[in-house]
C-alpha positions in Angstrom: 178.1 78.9 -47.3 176.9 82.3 -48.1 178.4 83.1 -52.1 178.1 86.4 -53.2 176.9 86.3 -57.5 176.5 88.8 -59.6 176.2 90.0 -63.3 180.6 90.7 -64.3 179.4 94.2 -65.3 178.7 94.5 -61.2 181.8 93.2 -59.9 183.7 96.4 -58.0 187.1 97.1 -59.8 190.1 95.4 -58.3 187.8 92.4 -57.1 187.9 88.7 -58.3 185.7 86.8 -59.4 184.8 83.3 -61.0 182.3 82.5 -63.5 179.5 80.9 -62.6 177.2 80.8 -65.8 177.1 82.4 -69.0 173.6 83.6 -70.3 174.4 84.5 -73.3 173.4 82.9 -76.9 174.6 82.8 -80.1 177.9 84.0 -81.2 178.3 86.1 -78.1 178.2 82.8 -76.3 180.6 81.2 -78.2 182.8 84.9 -78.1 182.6 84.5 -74.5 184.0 80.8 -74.6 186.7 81.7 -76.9 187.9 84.2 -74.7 188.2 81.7 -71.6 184.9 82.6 -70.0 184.5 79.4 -69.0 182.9 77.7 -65.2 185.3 78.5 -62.3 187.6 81.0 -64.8 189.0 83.7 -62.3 188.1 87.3 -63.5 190.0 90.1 -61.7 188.0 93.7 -62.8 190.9 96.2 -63.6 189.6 99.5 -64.9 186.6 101.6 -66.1 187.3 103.4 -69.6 186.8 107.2 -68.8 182.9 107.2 -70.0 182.6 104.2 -67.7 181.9 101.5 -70.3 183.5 99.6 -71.4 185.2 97.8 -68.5 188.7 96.4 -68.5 189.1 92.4 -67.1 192.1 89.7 -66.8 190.9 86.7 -68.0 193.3 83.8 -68.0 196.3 86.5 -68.0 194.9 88.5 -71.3 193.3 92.0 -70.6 189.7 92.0 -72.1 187.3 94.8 -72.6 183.7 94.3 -72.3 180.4 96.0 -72.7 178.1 96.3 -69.8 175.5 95.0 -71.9 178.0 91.7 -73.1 179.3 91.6 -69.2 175.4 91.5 -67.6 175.4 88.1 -69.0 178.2 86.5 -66.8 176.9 85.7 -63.8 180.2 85.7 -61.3 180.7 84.6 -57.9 183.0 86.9 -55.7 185.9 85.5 -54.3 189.0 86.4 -52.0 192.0 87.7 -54.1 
């Protein structure tokens, strides 16, 4: 099986993805885990703010803007819509 991962921050806009680790620490991590960002969570990238960071995402049916720097750290696997 040939998977595609790569950092959220990466994943083109109007793609899916799921989450495949989280390398995050502290209370990012825990952030991160509040907001759903859990193992197999589908992530659909919706929109670039117009300086191009942050980055809109739907995560379990909320809209969620993150930080390229906070997204790097969500390693994502691409899937099919």
């Amino acid at each position: 099986m040939n998977e595609k991962i790569v950092p959220l921050h990466q994943l083109p806009i109007g793609a899916f993805g799921k989450v495949k680790k989280l390398s995050s620490q502290g209370n990012v991590r825990r952030r991160m885990l509040d907001l759903g960002l859990i193992t197999d969570t589908r992530v659909e990238s919706l929109r670039k703010s117009p300086s191009g960071d942050p980055t809109a995402y739907e995560i379990r049916g909320a809209v969620i803007a993150l930080r390229s720097e906070e997204a790097s750290k969500i390693l994502v696997e691409i899937v099919e819509g």
